[in-house]
N, C-alpha and C positions, 0 to 999 in steps of 0.2 A: 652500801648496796645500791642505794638508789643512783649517786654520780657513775657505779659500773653498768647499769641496766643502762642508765643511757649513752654511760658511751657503746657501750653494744648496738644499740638501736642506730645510732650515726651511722656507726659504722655497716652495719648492715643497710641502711639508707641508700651507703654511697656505691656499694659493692651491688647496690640493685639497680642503680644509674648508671653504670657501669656497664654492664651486660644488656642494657632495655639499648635495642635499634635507635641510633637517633632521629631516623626518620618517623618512627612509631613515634615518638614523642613532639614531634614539627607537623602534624598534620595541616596542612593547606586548606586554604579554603575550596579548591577544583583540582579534582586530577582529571584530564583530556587525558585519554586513550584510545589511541585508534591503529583500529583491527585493518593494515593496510593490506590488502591483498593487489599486489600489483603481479601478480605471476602467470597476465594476460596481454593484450594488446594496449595493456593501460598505461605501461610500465612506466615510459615517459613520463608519465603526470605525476606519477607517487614519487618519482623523485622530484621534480618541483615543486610539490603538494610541501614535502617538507623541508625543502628550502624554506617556503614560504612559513613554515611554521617555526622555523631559525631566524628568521627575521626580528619575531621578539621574543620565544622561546621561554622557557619556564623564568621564572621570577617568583616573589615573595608570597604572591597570590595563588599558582597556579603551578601545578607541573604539567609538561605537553610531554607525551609518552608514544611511539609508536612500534607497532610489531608487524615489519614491512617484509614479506614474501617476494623477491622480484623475481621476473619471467624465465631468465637461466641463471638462476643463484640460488643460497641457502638464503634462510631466513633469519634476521637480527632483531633485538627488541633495539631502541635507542631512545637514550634521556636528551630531549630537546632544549638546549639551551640559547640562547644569543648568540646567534653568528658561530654557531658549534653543534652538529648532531652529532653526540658521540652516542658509539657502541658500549652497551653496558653488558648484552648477553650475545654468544651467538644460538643459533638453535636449529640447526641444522635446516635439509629440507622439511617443510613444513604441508600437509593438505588443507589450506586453510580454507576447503569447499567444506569443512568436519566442523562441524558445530562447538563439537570437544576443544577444539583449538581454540575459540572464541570463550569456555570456560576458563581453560588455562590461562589465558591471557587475564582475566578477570582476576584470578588468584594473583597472580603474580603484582598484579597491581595493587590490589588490594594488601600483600602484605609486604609490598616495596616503596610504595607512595600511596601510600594512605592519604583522604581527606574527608572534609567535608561532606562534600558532593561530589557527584562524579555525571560526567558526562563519555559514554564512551559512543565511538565511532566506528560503524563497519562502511568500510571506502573499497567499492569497488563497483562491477557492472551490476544493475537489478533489472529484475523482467517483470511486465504484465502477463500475461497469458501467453508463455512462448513456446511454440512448434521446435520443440527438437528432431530436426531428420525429418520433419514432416508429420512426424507420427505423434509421441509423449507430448502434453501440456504440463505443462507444471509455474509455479511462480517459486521463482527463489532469487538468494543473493550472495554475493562472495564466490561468485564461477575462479574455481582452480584450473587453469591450462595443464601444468603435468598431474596431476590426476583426475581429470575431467569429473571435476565432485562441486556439488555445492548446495548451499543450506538454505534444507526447503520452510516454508513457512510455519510447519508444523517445529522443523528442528530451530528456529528461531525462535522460537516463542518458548518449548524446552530451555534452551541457553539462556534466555534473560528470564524462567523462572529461576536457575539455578546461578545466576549473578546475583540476584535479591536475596537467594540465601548466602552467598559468600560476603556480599557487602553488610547485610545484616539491615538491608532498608530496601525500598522500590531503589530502581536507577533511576537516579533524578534526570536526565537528559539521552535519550536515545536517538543518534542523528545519524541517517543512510547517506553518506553520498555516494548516491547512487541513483541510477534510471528508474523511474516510474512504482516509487515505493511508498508515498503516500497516499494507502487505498485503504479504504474499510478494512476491507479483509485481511492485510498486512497487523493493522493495527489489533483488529481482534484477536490476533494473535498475542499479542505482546500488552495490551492496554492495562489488565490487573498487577502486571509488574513493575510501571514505569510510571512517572511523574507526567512527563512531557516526550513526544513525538516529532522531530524536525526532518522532512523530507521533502522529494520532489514530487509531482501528479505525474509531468512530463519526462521526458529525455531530457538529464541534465548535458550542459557542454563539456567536452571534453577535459577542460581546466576543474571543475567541481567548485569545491567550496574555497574559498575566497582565505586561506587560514591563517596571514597577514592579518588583514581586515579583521577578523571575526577576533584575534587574541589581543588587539588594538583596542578594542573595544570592552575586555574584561573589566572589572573593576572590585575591589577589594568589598566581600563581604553581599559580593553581587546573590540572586535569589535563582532556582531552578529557571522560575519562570523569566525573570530579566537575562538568565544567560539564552534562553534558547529563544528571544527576542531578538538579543544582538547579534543570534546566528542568522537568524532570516532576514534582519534588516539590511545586513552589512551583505549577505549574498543577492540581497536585491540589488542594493548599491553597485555592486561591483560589477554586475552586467547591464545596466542604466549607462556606460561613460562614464564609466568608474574604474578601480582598477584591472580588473580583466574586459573591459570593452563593452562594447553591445551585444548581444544576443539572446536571443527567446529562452525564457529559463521561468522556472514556477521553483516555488521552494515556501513552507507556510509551518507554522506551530498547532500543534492539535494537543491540548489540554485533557487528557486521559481519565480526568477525576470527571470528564462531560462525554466519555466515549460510553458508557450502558446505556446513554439514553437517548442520547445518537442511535445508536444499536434498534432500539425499540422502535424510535420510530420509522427506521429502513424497515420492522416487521409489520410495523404497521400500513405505509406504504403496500407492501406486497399481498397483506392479506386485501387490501381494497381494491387491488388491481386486477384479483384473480375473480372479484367478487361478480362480473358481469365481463359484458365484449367490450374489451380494452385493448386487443391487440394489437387494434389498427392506431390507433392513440400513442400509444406505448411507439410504435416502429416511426409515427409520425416526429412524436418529439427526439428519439434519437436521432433521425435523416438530421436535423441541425444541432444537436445537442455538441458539447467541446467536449473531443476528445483527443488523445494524447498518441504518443507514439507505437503502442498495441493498440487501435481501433475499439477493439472492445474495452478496453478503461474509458470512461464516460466521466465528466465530472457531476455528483452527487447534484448540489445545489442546481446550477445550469439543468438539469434535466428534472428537476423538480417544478424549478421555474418556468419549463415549456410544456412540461402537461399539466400543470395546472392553467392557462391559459388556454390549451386546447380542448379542455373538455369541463360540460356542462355538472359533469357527478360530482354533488357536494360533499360524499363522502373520499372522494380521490383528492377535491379541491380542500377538503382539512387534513387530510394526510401528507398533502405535501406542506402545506403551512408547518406543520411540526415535521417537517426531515429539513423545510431551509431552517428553523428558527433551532431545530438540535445542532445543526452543524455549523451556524453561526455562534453557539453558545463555546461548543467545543475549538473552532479554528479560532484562535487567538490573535494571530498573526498571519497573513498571507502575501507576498509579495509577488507581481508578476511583470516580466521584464519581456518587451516583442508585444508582435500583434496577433499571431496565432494562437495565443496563449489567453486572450482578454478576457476569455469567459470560464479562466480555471478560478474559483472559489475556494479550493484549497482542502480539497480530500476527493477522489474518485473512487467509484465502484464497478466491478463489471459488470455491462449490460452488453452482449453480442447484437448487432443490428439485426441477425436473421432469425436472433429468438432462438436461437439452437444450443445449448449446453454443454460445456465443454465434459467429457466425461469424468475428469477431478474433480470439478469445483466442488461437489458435492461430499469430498472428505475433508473441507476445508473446518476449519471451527467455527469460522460465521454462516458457512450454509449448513452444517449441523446444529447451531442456535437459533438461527431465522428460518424464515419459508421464502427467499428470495429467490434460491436455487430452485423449490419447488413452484413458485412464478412466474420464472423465465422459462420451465416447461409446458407448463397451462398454457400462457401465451402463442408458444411455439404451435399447439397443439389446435388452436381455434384462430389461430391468424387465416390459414388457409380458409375456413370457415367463413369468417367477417369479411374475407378477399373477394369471395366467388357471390355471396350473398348482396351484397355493394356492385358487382358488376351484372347480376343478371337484373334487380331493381333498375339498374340504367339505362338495361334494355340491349345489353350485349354478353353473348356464351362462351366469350373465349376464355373464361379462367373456367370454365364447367366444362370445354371440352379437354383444356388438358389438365385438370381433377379426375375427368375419367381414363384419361390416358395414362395418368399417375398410378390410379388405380388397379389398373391391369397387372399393372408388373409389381404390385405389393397390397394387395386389398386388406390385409391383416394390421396395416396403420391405423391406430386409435383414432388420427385425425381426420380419417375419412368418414369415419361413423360420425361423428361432432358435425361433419360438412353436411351431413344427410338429414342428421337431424334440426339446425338451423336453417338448411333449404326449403326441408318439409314444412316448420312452421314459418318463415318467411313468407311462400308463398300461398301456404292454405289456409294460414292465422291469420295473417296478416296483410294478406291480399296484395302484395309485393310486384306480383308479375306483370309486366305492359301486356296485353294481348297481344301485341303483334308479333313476339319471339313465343307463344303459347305453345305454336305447334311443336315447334322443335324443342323446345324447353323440355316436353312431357316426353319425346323420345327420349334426350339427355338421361334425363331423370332416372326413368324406369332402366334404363341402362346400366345407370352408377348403383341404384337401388339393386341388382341383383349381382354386379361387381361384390359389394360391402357387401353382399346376404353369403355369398359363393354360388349361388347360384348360375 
């Protein structure tokens, strides 16, 4: 009985080796997957993008995977090998603005090339704060041309929670190539699901990531954090006189196990800034602060580093010591290629110069966890304030004559009553006024004063 149980067991051994996928049983140490949407003006590149990634193509280490949507075509996943992109699925047309699409994509990899680690890739346009038609703000990434769709920040951050439950771990490497997508607020989206962050602050070049270079650079048994080193390194390289050339380009790693305290201390920044008249401060360090191809992306550090030199409050001046020393804990890695680019640090946030709020950002998940959004309206609200207050001290009425002329055609603005009431104690507290604009100041005055009453 005993030589028959075992030969039973053999045999049912081998009958289970048999059936078990051989790739379920080969797991790699990296599968690269990337989420190409080329079914824009980009389209060009996504076909040379994977050229470049046939150049060394999956090996013993790694499989390179892509599911490429082009501009007038259907959609194909294809297995990257050496000097070979072949077709392994086709998939019709695809919207790959759907978020869904980017889970699918996940499944599919996950139970086709299994590995280790996984580094997946959405390749295509991204935005800062971008004017659709004029009108909508929105931030997203993966813009579809035939379905005019794409995945907003909210839906990105959905999708890579619902990758962490198909892989059955965080995603160890999440890498945009794409414009202007390494921002707080991108990453607050995504940071509890993800290892590591590799993106741009700026407008990347038209060529993108370097993917020669970067799979050059793999090496066997390599770490989440050393792959998505080699990703930054090699994309700095390669726009230094390397091999895509010269040109201005930002691209940096952001270590996600240091993005909640990063977080805290952007809230803490904001609760200090709102805490007294900072507006003029605040509009001063943006006029030089680095920023990126949407104006309103500001880089974090660079703008911490100029209002803390411009102003005297020791609690604004230890605020921003802990937003550079969070965001240095967190940026890893940051490389910067050009000279317009010299003061990216390697993560941006929005700060609009005129202090005005976009009317989204406030559904975003970082400005539902912080009070940044509610900052940049304070600010907004008592700049006019600290404007007119500072120009009649100097002894000139032109921001008070057209405060009152603002007033006229809206006296029901919050900001006018703020103006009235830091004029009134400016001048009657604090004894502010030159005599010599007294007379006309008190006409002003008693003018705006019954503007704001309705009077």
């Amino acid at each position: 009985m005993k030589r028959v149980s075992s030969i039973i067991v053999v045999v049912t051994l081998l009958l289970c080796a048999a059936y078990t996928p051989a790739n379920a049983a080969a797991a790699k140490d990296w599968t690269l997957a990337v989420f190409l949407n080329a079914d824009n003006n980009l389209d060009p590149f996504g076909v040379e993008d994977q050229e470049e990634m046939a150049e060394v193509g999956s090996n013993a280490n790694i499989n390179v995977v892509s599911l490429i949507d082009r501009e007038r075509g259907p959609a194909q996943i294809n297995y990257i090998e050496k000097n070979n992109i072949k077709k392994v699925k086709d998939m019709g047309e695809l919207d790959m603005g759907d978020y869904r699409q980017l889970v699918n994509f996940a499944k599919y990899i996950k139970e086709n090339y299994p590995a280790k680690q996984y580094c997946f890739v959405i390749w295509n346009h991204g935005s800062g704060w971008k004017a659709k038609n004029g009108a909508n703000v929105y931030r997203g990434i993966s813009y579809d041309d035939s379905s005019n769709n794409h995945i907003t920040n909210a839906q990105l951050g959905t999708a890579v929670a619902e990758i962490k439950t198909i892989l059955g771990k965080k995603l160890d490497v999440l890498e945009m190539d794409a414009c202007l997508m390494q921002m707080v607020e991108v990453g607050h989206a995504v940071y509890e699901n993800v290892e590591y962050i590799v993106a741009s602050e700026e407008l990347e070049p038209g060529k993108g990531a370097p993917y020669n270079d970067i799979l050059r650079g793999v090496k066997a048994g390599m770490t989440a954090e050393a792959f998505a080193n080699n990703w930054v390194n090699a994309f700095g390289k390669s726009y230094s006189g390397g091999s895509q050339g010269y040109d201005e380009s930002t691209q940096s790693n952001v270590d996600c196990s240091k993005f909640s305290a990063l977080v805290d201390s952007v809230n803490g920044l904001a609760k200090a800034l709102m805490s007294g008249k900072n507006a003029m401060i605040v509009k001063a360090a943006v006029s030089k602060v680095q920023k990126f191809g949407d104006p309103g992306n500001i880089d974090l550090v660079h703008f911490a580093e100029l209002l803390k030199s411009g102003t005297s409050d020791v609690a604004i001046k230890t605020a921003c010591d802990k937003v550079i020393a969070a965001v240095k804990a967190a940026v890893i890695n940051n490389k910067v290629t050009g000279s317009s680019t010299a003061n990216a640090k390697g993560i941006a946030i929005y700060l609009p110069a005129n202090l005005a709020l976009e009317s989204k950002y406030s559904s975003l998940s970082f400005a539902q966890a912080t009070m940044w959004d509610d900052m940049i309206v304070a600010l907004g609200k008592k700049e006019a304030a600290e404007r007119v207050v500072a120009d009649v001290a100097a002894g000139n009425l032109d921001e008070l004559r057209s405060l009152v002329a603002a007033a006229r055609q809206n006296a029901d603005d919050e900001s006018f009553r703020i103006a009235l009431q830091e004029l009134n104690f400016a001048v009657y507290a604090e004894k502010l006024l030159p005599s010599a604009i007294e007379g006309e100041f008190n006409a002003l005055f008693e003018t705006f004063k019954s503007i704001v009453a309705g009077k």
